[in-house]
VOGU-3710 file (C-alpha; in Angstrom, 3 decimals, decimal comma):
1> xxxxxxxxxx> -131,857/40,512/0,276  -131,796/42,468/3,747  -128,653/44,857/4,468  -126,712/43,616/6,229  -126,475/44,990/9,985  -123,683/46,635/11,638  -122,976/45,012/15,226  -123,074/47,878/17,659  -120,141/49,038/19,470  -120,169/47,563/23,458
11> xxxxxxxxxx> -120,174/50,487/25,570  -117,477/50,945/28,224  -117,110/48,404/30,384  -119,602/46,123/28,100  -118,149/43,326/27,310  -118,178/42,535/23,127  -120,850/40,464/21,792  -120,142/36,618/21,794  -120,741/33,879/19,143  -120,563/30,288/19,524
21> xxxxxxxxxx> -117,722/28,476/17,122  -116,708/24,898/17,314  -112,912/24,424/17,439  -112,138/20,919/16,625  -115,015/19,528/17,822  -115,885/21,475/20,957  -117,897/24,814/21,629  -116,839/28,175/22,738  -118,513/31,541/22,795  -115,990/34,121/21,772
31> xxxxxxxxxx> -116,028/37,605/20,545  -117,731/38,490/17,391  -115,015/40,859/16,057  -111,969/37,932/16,452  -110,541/36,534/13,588  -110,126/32,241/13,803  -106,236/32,738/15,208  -106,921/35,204/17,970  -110,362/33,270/18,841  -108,440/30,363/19,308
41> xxxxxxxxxx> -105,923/31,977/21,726  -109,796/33,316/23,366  -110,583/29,645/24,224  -107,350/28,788/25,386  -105,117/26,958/22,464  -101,988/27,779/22,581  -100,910/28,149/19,229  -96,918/27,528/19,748  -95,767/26,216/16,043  -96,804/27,648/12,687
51> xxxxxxxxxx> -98,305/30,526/13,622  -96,551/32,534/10,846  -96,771/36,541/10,407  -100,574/36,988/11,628  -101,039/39,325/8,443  -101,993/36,588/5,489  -98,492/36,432/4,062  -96,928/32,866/5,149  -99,702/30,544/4,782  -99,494/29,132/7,734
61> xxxxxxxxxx> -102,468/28,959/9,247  -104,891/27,308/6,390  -108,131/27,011/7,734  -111,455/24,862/6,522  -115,009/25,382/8,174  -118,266/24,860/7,983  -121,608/25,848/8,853  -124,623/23,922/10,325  -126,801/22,584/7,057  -124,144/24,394/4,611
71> xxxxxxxxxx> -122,396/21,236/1,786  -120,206/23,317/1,250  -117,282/23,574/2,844  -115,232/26,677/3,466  -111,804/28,415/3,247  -109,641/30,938/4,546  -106,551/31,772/6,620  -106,944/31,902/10,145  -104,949/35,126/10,596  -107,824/36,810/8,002
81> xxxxxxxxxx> -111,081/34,921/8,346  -113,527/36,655/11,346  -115,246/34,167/13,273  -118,952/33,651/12,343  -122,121/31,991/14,102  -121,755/28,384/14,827  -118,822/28,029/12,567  -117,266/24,093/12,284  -113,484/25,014/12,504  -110,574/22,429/12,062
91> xxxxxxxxxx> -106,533/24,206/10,819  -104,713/22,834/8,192  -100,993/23,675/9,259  -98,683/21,265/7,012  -100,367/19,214/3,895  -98,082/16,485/2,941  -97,344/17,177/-1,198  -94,968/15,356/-3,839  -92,316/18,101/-4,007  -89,184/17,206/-6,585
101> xxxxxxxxxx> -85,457/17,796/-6,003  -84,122/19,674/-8,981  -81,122/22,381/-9,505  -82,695/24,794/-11,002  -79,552/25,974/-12,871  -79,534/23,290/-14,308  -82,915/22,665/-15,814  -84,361/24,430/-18,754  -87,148/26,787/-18,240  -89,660/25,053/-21,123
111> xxxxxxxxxx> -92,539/22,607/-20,672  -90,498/19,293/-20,576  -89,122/20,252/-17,597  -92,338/20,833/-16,016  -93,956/17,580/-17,381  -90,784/15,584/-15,816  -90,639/17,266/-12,354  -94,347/16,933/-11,723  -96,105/14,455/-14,230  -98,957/14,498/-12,785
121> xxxxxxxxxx> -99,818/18,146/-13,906  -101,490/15,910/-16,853  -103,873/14,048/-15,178  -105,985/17,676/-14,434  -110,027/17,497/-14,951  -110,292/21,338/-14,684  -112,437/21,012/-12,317  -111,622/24,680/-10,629  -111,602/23,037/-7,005  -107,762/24,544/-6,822
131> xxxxxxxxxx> -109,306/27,753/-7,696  -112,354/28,052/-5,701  -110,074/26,782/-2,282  -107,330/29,675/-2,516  -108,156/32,316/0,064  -105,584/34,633/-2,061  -108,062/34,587/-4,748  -105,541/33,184/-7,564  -106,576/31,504/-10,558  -104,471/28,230/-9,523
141> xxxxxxxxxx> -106,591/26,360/-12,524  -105,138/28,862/-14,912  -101,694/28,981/-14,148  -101,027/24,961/-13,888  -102,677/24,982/-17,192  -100,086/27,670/-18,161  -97,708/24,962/-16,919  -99,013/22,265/-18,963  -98,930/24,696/-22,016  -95,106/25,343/-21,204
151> xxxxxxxxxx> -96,115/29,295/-20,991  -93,667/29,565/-17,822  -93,461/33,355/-17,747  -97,519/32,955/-17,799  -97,412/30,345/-14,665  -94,927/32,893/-12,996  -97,028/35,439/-13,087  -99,956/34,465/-12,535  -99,035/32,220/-9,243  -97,069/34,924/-7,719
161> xxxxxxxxxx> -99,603/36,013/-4,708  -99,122/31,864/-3,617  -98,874/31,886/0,302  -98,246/28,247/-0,325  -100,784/27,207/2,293  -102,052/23,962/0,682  -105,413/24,450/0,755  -105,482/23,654/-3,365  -103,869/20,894/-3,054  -106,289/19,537/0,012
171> xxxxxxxxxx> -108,751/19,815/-2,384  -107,566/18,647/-6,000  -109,048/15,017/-7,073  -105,859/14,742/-9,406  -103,467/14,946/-6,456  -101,543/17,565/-7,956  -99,413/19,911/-5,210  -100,045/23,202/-7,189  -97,945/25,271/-5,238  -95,140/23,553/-5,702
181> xxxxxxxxxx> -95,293/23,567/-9,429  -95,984/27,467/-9,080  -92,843/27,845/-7,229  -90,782/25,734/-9,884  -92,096/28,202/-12,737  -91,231/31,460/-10,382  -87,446/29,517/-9,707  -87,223/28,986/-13,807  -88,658/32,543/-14,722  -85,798/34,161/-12,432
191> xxxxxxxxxx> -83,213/31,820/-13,531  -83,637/32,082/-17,472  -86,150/34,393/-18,530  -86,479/37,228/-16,662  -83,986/40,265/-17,542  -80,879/40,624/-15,233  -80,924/44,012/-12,843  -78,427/45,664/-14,071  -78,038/47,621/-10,433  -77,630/44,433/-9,225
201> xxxxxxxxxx> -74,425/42,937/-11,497  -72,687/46,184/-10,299  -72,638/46,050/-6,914  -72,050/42,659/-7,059  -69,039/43,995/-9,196  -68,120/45,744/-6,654  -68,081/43,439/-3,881  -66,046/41,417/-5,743  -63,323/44,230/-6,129  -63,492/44,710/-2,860
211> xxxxxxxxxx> -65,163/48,102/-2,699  -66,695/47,395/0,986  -63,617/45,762/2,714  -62,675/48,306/4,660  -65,975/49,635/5,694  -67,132/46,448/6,588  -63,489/46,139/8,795  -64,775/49,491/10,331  -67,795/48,184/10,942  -66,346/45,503/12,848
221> xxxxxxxxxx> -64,428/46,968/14,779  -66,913/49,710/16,021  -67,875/49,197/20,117  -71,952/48,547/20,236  -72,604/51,991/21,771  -70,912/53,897/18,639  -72,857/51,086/16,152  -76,217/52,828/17,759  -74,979/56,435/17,443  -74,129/55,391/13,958
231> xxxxxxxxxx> -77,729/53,897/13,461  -79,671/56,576/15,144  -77,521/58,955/13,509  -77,858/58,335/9,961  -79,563/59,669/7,163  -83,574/58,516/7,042  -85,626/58,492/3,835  -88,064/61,244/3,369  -91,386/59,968/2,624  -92,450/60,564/-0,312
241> xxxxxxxxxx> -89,090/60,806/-2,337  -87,967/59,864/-5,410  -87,079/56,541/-6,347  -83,316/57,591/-6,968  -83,221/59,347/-3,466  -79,352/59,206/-2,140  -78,188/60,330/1,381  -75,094/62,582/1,283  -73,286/59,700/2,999  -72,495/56,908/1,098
251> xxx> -69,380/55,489/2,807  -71,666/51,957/3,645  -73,750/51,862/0,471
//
């Protein structure tokens, strides 16, 4: 196999070096060092509705392309994926899926309440298509069998990267909406199983006796100009400090 080589830097006032890409259909010659989103914007879409945080945490811009003489079809997130050569791009940004209405208070966290919410968990092959289509690299396969199994702390875990773009579900012959049955078994683990933060129940505690009334009254009350002086003016975080770091003013905490 030949190494890979690097693309040299343009020199100034050289313009980048351009490859062609195919967005829905049509050609465009766009800088090599663009990922999908921003080449897009380079060929003039405006991209006014789902374009999400740019960084690969919302999911929003699920992505499928393909190359000349390639079967197989590709993955990513738009926001993450660098154009390549004579790519065949076309965006995923909403994949209709079966998602159930539940109160999650309500239901127990155990594998009959999986099995009744989503049923068709149990029609899986295993087939690893889930898997292979998750630019987040999660074992989707693996945790909807942890589902099936009734292991919820297992599916939890183990679906907790999810952007929830779709892109398993695009691709799963059983019609199963695997991110949706990963968020059900995150929503049960935090209801039922996981331990309670015991930080947490106190100053909840202390809302409820009213610890915060009167700053929050103060607060209120405060003109903007002496709300800045009172942000600008407060007590920043060292880096680097210890995870029990306090500032010496505590009236608002």
């Amino acid at each position: 196999m030949a190494d890979a080589k690097e693309t040299p830097e343009p020199k100034a006032g050289q313009a980048a070096p351009q490859v062609p890409v195919y967005i829905m259909g049509k050609r465009y010659l766009v800088p090599d060092s663009l990922t999908i989103q921003k080449a897009m914007e380079y060929a003039g879409y405006q991209l006014i509705r789902g374009c999400g945080c740019r960084g690969g945490i919302c999911g929003a811009c699920a992505t499928v392309y393909r190359f000349p003489g390639s079967h197989k079809l590709q993955v990513g997130l738009a926001c993450q994926t660098v154009v390549e050569p004579d790519m065949y791009i076309a965006q995923i940004p909403f994949f209709p899926g079966n998602r159930a209405v539940y109160d999650v208070k309500k239901e127990k966290a155990d594998g009959e309440t999986v099995a009744r919410l989503y049923p068709e968990l149990f029609r899986c092959v295993a087939c690893n298509a889930c898997t292979k289509a998750c630019p987040m690299d999660i074992q989707v396969m693996d945790y909807v069998n942890a589902a099936i199994r009734g292991d919820i702390e297992q599916a939890a875990r183990l679906s907790f990267d999810c952007v929830m773009c779709g892109l398993c579900a695009s691709r799963c012959m059983a019609e199963i909406v695997q991110y949706n049955v990963g968020i059900l078994c995150r929503r049960l683990y935090g209801a039922h199983i996981a331990p309670r933060a015991g930080h947490l129940q106190k100053r909840l505690e202390e809302i409820e006796k009213g610890k915060y009334d009167e700053p929050l009254k103060t607060l209120e009350t405060t003109g903007t100009d002496d709300l800045k002086k009172l942000y600008s003016d407060r007590e920043v975080e060292p880096q680097g400090s210890p995870e029990d770091w306090m500032p010496q003013e505590t009236t608002y905490l």
